[in-house]
C-alpha positions as CSV (number, residue, x, y, z in Angstrom):
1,X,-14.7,-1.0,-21.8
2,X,-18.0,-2.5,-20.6
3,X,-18.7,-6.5,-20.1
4,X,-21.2,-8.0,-22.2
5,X,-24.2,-10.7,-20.4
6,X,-21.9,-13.9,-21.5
7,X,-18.7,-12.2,-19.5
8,X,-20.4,-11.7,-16.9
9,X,-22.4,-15.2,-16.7
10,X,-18.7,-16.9,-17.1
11,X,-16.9,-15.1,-14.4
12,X,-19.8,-16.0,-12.1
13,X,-19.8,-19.8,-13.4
14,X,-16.4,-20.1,-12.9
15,X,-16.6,-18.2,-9.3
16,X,-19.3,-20.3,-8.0
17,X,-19.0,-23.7,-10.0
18,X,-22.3,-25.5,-10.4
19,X,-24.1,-22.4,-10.6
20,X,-27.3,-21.3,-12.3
21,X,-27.1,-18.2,-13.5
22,X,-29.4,-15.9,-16.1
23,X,-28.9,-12.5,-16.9
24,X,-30.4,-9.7,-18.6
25,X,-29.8,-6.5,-19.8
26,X,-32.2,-4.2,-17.8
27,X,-31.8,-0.9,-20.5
28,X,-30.6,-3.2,-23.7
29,X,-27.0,-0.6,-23.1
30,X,-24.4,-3.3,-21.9
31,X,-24.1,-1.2,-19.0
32,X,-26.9,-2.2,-16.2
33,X,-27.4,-5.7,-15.8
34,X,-29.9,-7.8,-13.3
35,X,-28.2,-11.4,-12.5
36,X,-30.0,-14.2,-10.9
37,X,-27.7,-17.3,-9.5
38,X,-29.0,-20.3,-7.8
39,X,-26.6,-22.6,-6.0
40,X,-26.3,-25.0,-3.4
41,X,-23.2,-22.6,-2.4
42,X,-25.3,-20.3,-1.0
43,X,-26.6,-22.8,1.7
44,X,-26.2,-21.5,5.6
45,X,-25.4,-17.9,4.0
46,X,-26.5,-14.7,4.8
47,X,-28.0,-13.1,1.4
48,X,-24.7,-10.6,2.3
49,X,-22.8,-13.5,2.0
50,X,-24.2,-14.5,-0.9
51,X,-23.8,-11.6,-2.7
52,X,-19.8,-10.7,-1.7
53,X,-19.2,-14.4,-3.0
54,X,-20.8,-13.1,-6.4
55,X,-18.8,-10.2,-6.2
56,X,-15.6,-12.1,-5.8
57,X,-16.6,-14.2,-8.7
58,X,-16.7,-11.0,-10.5
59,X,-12.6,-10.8,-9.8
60,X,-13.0,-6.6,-9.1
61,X,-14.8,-5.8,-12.6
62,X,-17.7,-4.6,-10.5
63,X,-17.6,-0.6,-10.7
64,X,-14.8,-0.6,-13.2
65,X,-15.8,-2.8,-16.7
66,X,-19.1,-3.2,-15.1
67,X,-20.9,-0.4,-14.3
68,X,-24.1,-1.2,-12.7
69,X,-25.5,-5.3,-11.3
70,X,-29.1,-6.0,-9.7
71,X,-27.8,-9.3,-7.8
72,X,-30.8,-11.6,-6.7
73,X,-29.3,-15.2,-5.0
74,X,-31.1,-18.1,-3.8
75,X,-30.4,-21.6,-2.5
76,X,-31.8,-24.9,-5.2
77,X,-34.8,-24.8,-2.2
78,X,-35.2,-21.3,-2.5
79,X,-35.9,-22.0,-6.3
């Protein structure tokens, strides 16, 4: 069963609290998403870092209920 955008904005949100977080729907399919979070989380991070701390956010739906995410971090001074 594939995640819709709201699902997958929540699990991040609730992951990485404070977060900002947009997401589209890059074939309009529910299955292959882009997702671009800004938080202050992210600070002193590698952008590998970054991203496993959005895939843990994603509690292991990542390749299973979600089939394909474009991740794109950045810092609030990235922004």
């Amino acid at each position: 069963m594939a995640m819709n955008a709201g699902e997958i904005e929540a699990l991040i949100k609730e992951g990485i609290p404070g977060a900002e977080v947009r997401i589209q729907d890059l074939r309009g399919d529910g299955d292959h998403y882009a997702a671009y979070i800004v938080s202050a989380a992210f600070e002193g991070k590698s952008r590998v870092q970054q991203h496993q701390m959005v895939y843990q956010a994603l509690q292991g739906k990542m390749g299973d209920e979600l089939h394909a995410l474009a991740i794109q971090t950045a810092t609030p001074e990235d922004n």
